[in-house]
N, C-alpha and C positions, 0 to 999 in steps of 0.2 A: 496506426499500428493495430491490424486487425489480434483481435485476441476471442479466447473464451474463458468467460468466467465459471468459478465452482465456488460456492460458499459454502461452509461448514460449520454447523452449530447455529443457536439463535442468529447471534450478530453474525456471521457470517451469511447468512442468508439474508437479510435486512438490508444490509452493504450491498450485496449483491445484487439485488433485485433494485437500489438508490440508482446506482452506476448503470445497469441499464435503462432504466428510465429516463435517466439524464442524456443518455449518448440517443435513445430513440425523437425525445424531444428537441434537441438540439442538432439533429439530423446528421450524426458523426458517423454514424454506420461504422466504428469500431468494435462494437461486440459482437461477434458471431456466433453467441451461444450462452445461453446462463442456465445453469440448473442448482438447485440448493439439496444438499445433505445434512439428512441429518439422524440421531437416533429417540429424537422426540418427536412425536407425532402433532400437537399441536402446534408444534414454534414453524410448521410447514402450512398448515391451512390457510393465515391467512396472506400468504406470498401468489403470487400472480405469475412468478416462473415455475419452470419446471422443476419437481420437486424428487427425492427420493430418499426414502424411508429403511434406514439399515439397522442391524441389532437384535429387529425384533426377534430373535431365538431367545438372547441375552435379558433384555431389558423390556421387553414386553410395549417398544413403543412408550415410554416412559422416561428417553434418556438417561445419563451415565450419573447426575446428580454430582456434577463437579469432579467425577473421578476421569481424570487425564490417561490415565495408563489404561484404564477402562476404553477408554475412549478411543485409544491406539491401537489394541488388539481387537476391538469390533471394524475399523476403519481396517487392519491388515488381514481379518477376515473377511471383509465383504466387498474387496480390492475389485477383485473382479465384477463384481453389479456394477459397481462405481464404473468403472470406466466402461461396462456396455451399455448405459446409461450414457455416457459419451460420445457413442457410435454416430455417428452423420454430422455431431457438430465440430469435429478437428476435422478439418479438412486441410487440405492442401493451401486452402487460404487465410489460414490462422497462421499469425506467425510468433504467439506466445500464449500458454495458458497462465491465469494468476487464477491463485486460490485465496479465497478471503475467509479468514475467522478473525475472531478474539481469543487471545490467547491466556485469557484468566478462566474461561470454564472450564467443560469436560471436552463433549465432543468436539470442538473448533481447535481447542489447542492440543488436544492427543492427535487426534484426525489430521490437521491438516497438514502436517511433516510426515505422519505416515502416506497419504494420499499425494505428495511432490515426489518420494521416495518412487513410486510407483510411475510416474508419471513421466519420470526423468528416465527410468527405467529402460522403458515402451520409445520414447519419445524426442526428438534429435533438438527441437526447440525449445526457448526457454521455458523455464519454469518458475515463477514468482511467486510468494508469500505475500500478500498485503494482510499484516498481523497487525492487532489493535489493543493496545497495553490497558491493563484496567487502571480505573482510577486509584487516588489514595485512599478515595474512602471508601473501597470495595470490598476489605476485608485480607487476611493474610493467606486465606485458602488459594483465592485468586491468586494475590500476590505470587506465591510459592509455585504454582502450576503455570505463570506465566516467565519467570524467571526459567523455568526448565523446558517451556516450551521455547521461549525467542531463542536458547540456545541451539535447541532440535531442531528449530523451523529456518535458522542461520545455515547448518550445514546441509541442511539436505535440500534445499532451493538454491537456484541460481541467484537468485535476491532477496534479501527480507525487507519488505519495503513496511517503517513500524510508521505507527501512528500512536503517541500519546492520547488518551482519552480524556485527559485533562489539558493537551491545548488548546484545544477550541471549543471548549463549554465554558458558558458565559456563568457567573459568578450568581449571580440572579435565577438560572436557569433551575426550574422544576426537574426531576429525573429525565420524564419525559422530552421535555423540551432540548434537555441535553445533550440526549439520545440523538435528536432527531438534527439537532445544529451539527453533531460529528460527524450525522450520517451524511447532509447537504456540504461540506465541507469536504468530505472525505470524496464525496461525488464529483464535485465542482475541480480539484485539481487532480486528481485522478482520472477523471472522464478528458479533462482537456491534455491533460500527458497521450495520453492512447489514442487521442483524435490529434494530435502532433502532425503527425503525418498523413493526414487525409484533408488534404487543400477542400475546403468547402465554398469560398469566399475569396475570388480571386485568386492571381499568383502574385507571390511574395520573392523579396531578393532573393535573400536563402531561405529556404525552407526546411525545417528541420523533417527529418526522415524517420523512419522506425532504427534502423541499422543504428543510426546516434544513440537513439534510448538502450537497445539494444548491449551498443559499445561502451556506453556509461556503466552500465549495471555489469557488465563484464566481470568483474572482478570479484562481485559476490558480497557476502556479508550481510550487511547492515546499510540501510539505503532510508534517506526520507525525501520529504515533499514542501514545498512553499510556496504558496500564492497570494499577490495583491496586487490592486488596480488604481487607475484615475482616470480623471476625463481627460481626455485630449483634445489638442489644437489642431485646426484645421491646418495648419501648417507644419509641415514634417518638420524643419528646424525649430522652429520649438518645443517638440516634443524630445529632444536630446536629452534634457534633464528631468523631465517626466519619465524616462526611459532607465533612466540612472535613479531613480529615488521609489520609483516600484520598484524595481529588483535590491534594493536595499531594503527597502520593506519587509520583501518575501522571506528574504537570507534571517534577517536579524529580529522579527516580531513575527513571523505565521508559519515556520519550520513545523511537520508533523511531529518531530520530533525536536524541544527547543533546546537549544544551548550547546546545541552539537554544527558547528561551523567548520571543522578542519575536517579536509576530506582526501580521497584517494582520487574521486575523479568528479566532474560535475556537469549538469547540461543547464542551460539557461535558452528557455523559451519563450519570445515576446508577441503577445498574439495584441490583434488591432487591424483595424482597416488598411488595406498594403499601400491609401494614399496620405497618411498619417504616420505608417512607422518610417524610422530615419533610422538609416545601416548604419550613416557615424554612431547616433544613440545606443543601437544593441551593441556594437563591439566595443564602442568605453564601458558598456554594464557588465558584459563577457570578461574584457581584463578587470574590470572591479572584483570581479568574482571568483577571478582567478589568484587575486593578491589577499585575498581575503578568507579563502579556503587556504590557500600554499599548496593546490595543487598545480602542477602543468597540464594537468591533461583537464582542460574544460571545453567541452563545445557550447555551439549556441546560434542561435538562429528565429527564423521568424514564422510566426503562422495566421494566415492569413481569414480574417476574422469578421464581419460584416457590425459592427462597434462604433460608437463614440469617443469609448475609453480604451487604455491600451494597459496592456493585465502582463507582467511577469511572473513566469511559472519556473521554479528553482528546483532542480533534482539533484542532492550529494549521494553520491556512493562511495561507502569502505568507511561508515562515521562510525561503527563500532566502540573504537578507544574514546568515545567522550562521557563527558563528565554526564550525562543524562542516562548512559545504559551504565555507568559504574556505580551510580548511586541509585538507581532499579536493582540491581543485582544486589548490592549489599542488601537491601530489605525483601528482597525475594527470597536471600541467604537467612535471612533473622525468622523470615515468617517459617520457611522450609520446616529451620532447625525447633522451633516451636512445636511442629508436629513431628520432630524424629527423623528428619531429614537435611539436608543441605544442597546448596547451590553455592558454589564454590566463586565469587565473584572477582578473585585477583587474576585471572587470565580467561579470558572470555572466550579466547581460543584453546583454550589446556583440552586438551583426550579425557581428563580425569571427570570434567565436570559429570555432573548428574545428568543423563539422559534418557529420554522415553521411550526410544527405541532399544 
């Protein structure tokens, strides 16, 4: 799935610059383009993609200082740089833009619903959000502006694909370190979704497509990610339950977002050597995950991997109703109303809630 990325804000530009590194290394030729926004001028120096610097009238190259709605109205003013800035890399061979921020600062979570707003606009192909939730120990300012961002950044993209910032920081982990585990993680099954579709290793029985990912996310909302792997057997039938207990893995312990398993629609992707993976195994993993969600509409299929190990990549879409953004919201609501504000958390769909635009 050729795509091009926009990252916005620190961590959005971090993300973004992870994910193409990883798809350059790994030789996936899905990115066709990354450029980082932002309205602080340092959190761009030391990036190695293409950068660009908005606000300065506003903020002096000094960033918005955690103010979101700041951060909105500099991003729906300088719309248009932004996307000439864009010029040569949508091409006719992209066939989805994703925008990356973090959705507890300023500019990433005001920014980058106003910049999908814009984009969807202009633009006939998807548009995705991969938004990345703060932790619990980031404080309630965060909290509050990401609560009213995942809302914004829900409806104004074709997908919000979240990512917990506390599921895959290790317990042990320095700031730093934890940083940088989210970021490799967030890379690793993100980068192999978007390289889904670009056979690099062999052909595979089924091979999943972009049009799959595409059809999965269809529906909008609120979407996450899961990945886990093992070693495999040089014999395809033996890999049937190897095949079946990585994708249980992915589902039930490495969701970007955990505790959220009931879905509207789902893709299941088993990458591995195409003389190792066994089509029995991916489609007993396929109805597993079908009975397991309680959706009907699950695809799934194979991708063709030059590996020892064979790695299940799990995509839900429509997880919105679960217990993980209900209980985000409520304390996004608490932190809000702390500062004079609210985020309305009993319909995550309601017109009423709080929004930035």
């Amino acid at each position: 799935m050729k795509v091009v990325l926009i990252g916005v804000g620190q961590a959005g530009g971090k993300v973004t610059q992870s994910l193409a590194e990883f798809d350059y290394e790994m030789g996936f030729n899905a990115v066709r383009g990354a450029l980082a926004v932002n309205t602080a001028r340092p959190d761009l120096q030391n990036l190695d993609i293409d950068t660009a610097l908005i606000g300065q009238d506003r903020v002096k190259g000094h960033g918005v200082g955690g103010d979101n709605e700041l951060g909105a109205q500099i991003m729906q003013e300088n719309a248009t740089e932004v996307l000439e800035n864009l010029d040569g890399r949508i091409t006719t061979e992209a066939e989805a833009v994703v925008i990356v921020a973090g959705l507890g600062g300023g500019t990433g979570s005001g920014g980058a619903p106003m910049l999908a707003r814009e984009l969807k606009r202009i633009y006939e192909m998807p548009v995705y959000v991969l938004g990345i939730l703060p932790g619990k120990d980031e404080g309630g300012l965060y909290q509050a502006n990401a609560g009213r961002s995942l809302k914004t950044a829900a409806r104004e993209s074709d997908s919000l694909l979240l990512v917990d910032n506390d599921a895959w920081r290790g317990s042990g982990d320095s700031v730093a370190d934890g940083y940088k585990r989210i970021n490799d993680a967030i890379s690793q099954r993100v980068g192999l979704l978007l390289a889904s579709g670009e056979a690099v290793e062999g052909v595979g029985e089924s091979v999943v497509d972009s049009s799959e990912i595409i059809n999965t996310l269809r529906g909008g909302g609120i979407s996450s990610i899961g990945y886990a792997s093992a070693q495999a057997s040089e014999d395809p039938s033996e890999n049937v339950n190897t095949i079946t207990s990585v994708t249980r893995n992915a589902l039930l312990t490495s969701m970007s977002l955990p505790n959220a398993v009931e879905a509207e629609s789902a893709l299941l992707v088993v990458a591995g050597d195409p003389e190792r993976l066994s089509r029995k195994g991916v489609e007993r993993a396929r109805r597993w995950v079908e009975d397991e969600t309680g959706s009907m509409e699950v695809r799934g299929g194979d991708f063709p991997l030059g590996s020892d190990k064979i790695a299940a990549l799990v995509v839900l879409s429509g997880v919105e109703r679960s217990g993980r953004v209900d209980d985000f919201m409520r304390k996004a609501n608490e932190a809000a109303k702390s500062q004079g504000g609210t985020v309305d958390p009993d319909e995550f769909d309601n017109e009423n809630l709080d929004s930035l635009l």
